[in-house]
N, C-alpha and C positions, 0 to 999 in steps of 0.2 A: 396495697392489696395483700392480706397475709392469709395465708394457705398452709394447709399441713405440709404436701410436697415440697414446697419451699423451703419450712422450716427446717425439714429432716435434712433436705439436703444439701442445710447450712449451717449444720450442727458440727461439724466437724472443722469448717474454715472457721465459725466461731472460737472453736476451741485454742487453734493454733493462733488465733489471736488476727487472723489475716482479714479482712472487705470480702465480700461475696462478687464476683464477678458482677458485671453490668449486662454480656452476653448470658450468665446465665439467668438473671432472674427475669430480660427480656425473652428468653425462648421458654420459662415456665408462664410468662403472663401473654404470650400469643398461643399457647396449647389451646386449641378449639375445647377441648372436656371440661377445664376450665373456667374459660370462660362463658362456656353453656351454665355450668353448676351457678356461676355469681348470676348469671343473668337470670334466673332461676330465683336463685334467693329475693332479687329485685321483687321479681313480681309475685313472689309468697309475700313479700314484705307488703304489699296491696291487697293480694287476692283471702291473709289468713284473717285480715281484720274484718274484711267487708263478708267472707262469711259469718263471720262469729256476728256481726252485727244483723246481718237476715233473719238467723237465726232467735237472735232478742225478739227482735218485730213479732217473727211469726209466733214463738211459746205465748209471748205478752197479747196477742190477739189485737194487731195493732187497728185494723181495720174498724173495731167496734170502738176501741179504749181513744182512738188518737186522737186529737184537735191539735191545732194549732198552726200557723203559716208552714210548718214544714210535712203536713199528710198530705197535702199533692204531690209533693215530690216522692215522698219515701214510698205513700202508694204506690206512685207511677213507677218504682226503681224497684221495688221488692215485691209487689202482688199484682201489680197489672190487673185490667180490666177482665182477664179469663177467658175472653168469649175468643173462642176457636172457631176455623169454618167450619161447614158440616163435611167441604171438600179441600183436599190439597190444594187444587189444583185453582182453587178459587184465590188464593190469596199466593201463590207465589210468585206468579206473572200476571199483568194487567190485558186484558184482553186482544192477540195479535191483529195487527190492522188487515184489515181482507183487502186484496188486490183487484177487485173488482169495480171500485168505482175510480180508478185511475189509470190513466192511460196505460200503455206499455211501454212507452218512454219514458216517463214518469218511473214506472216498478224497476228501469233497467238504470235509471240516475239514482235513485235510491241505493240500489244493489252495488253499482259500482263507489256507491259513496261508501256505508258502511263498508267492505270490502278493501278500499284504501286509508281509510279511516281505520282499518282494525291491524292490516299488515305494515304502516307508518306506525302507530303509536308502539306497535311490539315489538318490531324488528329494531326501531331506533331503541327500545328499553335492551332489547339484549346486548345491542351492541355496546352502548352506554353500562352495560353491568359489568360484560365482560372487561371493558376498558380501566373500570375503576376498580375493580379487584384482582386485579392482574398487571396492571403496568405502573409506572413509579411516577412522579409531580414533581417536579421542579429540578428533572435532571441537567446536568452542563456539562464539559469537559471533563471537568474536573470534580464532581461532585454526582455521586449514581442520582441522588433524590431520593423520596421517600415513597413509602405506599400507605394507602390507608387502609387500617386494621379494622376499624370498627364496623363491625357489620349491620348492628342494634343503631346506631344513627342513622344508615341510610333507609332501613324500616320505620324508622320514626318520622325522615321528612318524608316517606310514600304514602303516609297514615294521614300528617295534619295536613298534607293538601288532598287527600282523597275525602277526608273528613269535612276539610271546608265545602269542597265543590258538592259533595251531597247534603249540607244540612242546607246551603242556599237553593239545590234544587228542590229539598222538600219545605222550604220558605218560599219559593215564589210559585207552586204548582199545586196543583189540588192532591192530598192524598186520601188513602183510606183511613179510618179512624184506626191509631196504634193501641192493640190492647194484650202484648206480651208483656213482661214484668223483664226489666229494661237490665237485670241481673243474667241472664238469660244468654245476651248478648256477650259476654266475658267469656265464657267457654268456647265459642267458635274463635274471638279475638286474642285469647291465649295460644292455640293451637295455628292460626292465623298468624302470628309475629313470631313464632316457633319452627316454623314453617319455613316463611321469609328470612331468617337469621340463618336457617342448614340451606338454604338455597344461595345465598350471595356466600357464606364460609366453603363451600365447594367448590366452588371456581377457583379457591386459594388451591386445591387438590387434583381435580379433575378437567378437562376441554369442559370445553361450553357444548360441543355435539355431544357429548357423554353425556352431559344433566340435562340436554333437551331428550336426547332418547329416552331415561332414564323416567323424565315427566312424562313423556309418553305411555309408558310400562303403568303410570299410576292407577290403570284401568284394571288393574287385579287386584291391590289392597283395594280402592273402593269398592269392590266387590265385595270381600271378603267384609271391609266394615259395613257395607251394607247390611249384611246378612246377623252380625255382632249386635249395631243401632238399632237399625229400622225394619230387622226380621224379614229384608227383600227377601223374593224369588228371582231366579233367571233363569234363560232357555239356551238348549245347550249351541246355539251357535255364539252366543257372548262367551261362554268358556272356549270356544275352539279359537273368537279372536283373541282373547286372553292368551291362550298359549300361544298363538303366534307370534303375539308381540314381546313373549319372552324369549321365543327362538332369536328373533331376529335382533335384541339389545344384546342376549349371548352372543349372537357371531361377531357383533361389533364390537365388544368388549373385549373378547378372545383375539382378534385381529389385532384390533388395537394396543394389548396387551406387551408382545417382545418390543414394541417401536418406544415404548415410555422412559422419558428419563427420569420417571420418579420412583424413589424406595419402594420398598412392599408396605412399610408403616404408612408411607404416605399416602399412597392408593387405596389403603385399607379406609385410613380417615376419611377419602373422598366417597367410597362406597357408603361408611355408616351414615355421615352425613345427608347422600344422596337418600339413603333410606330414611332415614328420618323424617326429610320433607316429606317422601311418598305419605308417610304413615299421618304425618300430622293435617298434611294436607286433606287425608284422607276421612280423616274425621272432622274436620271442619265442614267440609262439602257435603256429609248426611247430620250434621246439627245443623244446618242452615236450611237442610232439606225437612229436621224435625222442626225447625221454630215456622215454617211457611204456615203451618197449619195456622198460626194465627192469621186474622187477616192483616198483611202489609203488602208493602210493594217491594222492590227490590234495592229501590236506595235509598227507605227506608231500612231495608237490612244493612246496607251500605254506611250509612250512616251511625246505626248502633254500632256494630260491631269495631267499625274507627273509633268512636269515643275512647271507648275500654281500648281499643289500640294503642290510641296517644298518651291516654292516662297512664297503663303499664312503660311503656318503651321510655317514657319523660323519668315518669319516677325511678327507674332503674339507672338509666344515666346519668342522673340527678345524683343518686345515693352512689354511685361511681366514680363520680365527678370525672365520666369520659363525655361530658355535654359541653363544657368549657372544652377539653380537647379536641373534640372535631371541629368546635365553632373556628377556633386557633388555627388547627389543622386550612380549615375555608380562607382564613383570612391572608393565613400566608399563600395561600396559591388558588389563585381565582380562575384558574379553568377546572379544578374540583371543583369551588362554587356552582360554575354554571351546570356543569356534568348530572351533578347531586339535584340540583333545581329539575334539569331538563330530564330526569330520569324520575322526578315524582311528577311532572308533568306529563311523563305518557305512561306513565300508571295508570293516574286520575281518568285521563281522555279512554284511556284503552274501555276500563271499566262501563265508563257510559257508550260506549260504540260499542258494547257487551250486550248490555242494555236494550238501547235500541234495535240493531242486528234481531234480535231475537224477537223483540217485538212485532217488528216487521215482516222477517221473514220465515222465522221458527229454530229451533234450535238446529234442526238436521244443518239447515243450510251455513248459520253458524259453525257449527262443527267442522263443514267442510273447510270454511275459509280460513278457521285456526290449525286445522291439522296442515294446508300449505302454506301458513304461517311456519309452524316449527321445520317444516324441509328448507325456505327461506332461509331459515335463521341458522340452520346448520351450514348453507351454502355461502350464504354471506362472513360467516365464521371463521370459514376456511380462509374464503379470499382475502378479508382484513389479517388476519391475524398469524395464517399460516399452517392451520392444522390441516394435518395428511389422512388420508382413509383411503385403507385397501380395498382390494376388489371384494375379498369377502366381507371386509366392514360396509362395503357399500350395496353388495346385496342383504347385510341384517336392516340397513336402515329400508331397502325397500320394500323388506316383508314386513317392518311394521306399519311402514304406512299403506301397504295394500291392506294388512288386518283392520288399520282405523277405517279405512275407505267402506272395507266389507262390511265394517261393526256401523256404519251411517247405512248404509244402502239397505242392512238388513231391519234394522230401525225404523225407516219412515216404510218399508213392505210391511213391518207390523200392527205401526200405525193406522195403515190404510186397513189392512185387516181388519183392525179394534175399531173402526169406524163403522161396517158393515156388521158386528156382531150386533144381536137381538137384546133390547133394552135391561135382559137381566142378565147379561154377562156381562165382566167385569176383566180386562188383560191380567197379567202377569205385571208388576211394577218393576220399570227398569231403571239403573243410573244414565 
């Protein structure tokens, strides 16, 4: 891998005729900035051809000019069928099942399924994240062991088995007819593996309670990219939980703060990082919310947006040749194996108990079971791993989760509202 910082700052041991150290040019090729910039290049090296080739199509007027065995494809990848709903809300959820014609023990098996089904697949993903990005493989007596660096492989195996498990669900189930322009899909999948790579490189910097808080907090950039994308409105009790839940990741951070054994560089890399995912994540979640307007289902979104998932993260570790590396990395130490496996394993599953949960029972009640997801997953944290939190870290993390609780409760009160209004009003649109 050659880099200018490298170069430069082996121009002078060149000269003197001396080897460039091995610890040095291993601490220039584990810098996070770095390796963002190559991984970066990866996927310009995909994403500058496959514009430039849209681009042909549309000048050339492909639509009218093409024939040949390949205009259903490039149709279906670059112009799509067009036809939008007349409503959002028609095509990004399939219609929630009513509770009425099923017992109450029935609604309450349900409930508890999803419910256990959705706090198993995440809390085992955290702990499994935090495990692999933080502790070493194949240590003995006499030998520390090693840690795995690549962050981009374990995003790539979270992609081809999320990818598999939705394109056989939308093979063996009925969907709606697909008619976005399958290009489309790349944008939220860039931002999407963007995302996942500042999320597992932060754990290298930050507690795992820190980047669970911190995803918490991501209810004010989606705001603010709401407002940027999709020209939302909001009402001012969503900015009042908004600021709450940045009081309460201040107090935790600020507490947290003298007890740290890491540099101020260090911490700083875990902050940008941590921001970064907010930001990317945050724009992914309002262009998934701009492409619903087509009619699809959800894993039919599910499914595009993996494709372009696998295709980016493959070809970049490919052009890296860190794909042989991890595979090697797997082979010599087979409890990474299973780790890596079982950690795209409750991706996948998470994803469909996403799914379904909301199907069922709607988002609100969703929300609730993820927000005592992430207090879980802070609590669990502690006890495996050993992280401390003071009493005033322990009062930030209560006021944000009383703001999520407030920001659900005040939610399904507006709903109910918006239900009762008169056929020509229309709500306010919320995230």
């Amino acid at each position: 891998r050659f880099c200018l910082p490298l170069m430069l700052a082996s121009l002078p041991t060149m000269a003197a005729g001396e080897e460039i150290p091995a610890a040095l040019q291993e601490s220039w090729g584990d810098f996070w900035l770095l390796r963002f910039f190559i991984n970066a290049a990866g996927y310009a090296s995909i994403v500058v051809p496959g514009f430039l080739l849209i681009q042909y199509f549309k000048r050339r007027n492909y639509l009218e000019t093409g024939r040949g065995i390949c205009f259903p494809v490039i149709k279906s990848c670059v112009f799509g069928s067009e036809v939008k709903s007349l409503h959002q809300e028609d095509g990004s959820l399939p219609p929630r099942a009513e509770p009425t014609e099923s017992s109450t023990a029935r609604q309450v098996f349900k409930l508890v399924f999803c419910a256990a089904g959705l706090q198993a697949s995440y809390l085992t993903w955290g702990v499994l994240q935090e495990r692999v990005m933080t502790r070493t493989y194949g240590a003995t007596e006499t030998d520390p062991g090693e840690k795995f660096k690549d962050s981009q492989f374990l995003v790539f195996m979270n992609r081809i088995l999320a990818f598999t498990v939705a394109g056989l669900y939308c093979a063996l189930t009925k969907q709606p007819r697909h008619g976005a322009p399958m290009y489309k899909y790349s944008f939220a999948s860039l931002s999407n593996i963007l995302s996942s790579w500042c999320q597992y490189e932060a754990l290298k910097y930050v507690s795992f309670p820190t980047q669970v808080l911190a995803k918490a907090s991501k209810v004010i950039p989606v705001m603010m990219m709401g407002k940027l994308v999709s020209r939302k409105s909001y009402e001012y009790w969503e900015y009042l939980t908004a600021a709450l839940i940045s009081v309460g990741v201040s107090m935790f951070l600020l507490s947290s703060a003298p007890n740290r054994h890491m540099s101020t560089v260090t911490t700083f890399s875990g902050i940008v990082l941590l921001a970064g995912y907010i930001i990317f994540d945050s724009f992914t979640s309002n262009w998934q919310d701009a492409l619903f307007t087509y009619k699809m289902s959800p894993v039919q979104m599910m499914f595009g947006v993996n494709v372009f998932s696998c295709l980016f993260t493959v070809g970049s570790l490919l052009e890296q040749g860190a794909l042989l590396e991890s595979v090697r990395f797997m082979a010599r130490h087979s409890e990474f194996m299973a780790h890596a496996v079982l950690l795209s394993v409750c991706s996948a599953c998470g994803q469909l108990f996403i799914f379904y949960t909301i199907n069922q029972f709607g988002a609100a009640v969703f929300t609730i079971i993820m927000t005592l997801r992430q207090a879980f997953a802070i609590l669990l944290s502690c006890l495996i791993y050993g992280h401390t939190v003071t009493v005033m870290g322990g009062l930030g993390v209560a006021v944000v989760f009383m703001a999520l609780f407030l920001r659900v409760y005040a939610r399904s009160r507006m709903k109910k509202r918006s239900k009762k209004l008169p056929p020509g009003d229309t709500p306010i649109q919320k995230v």
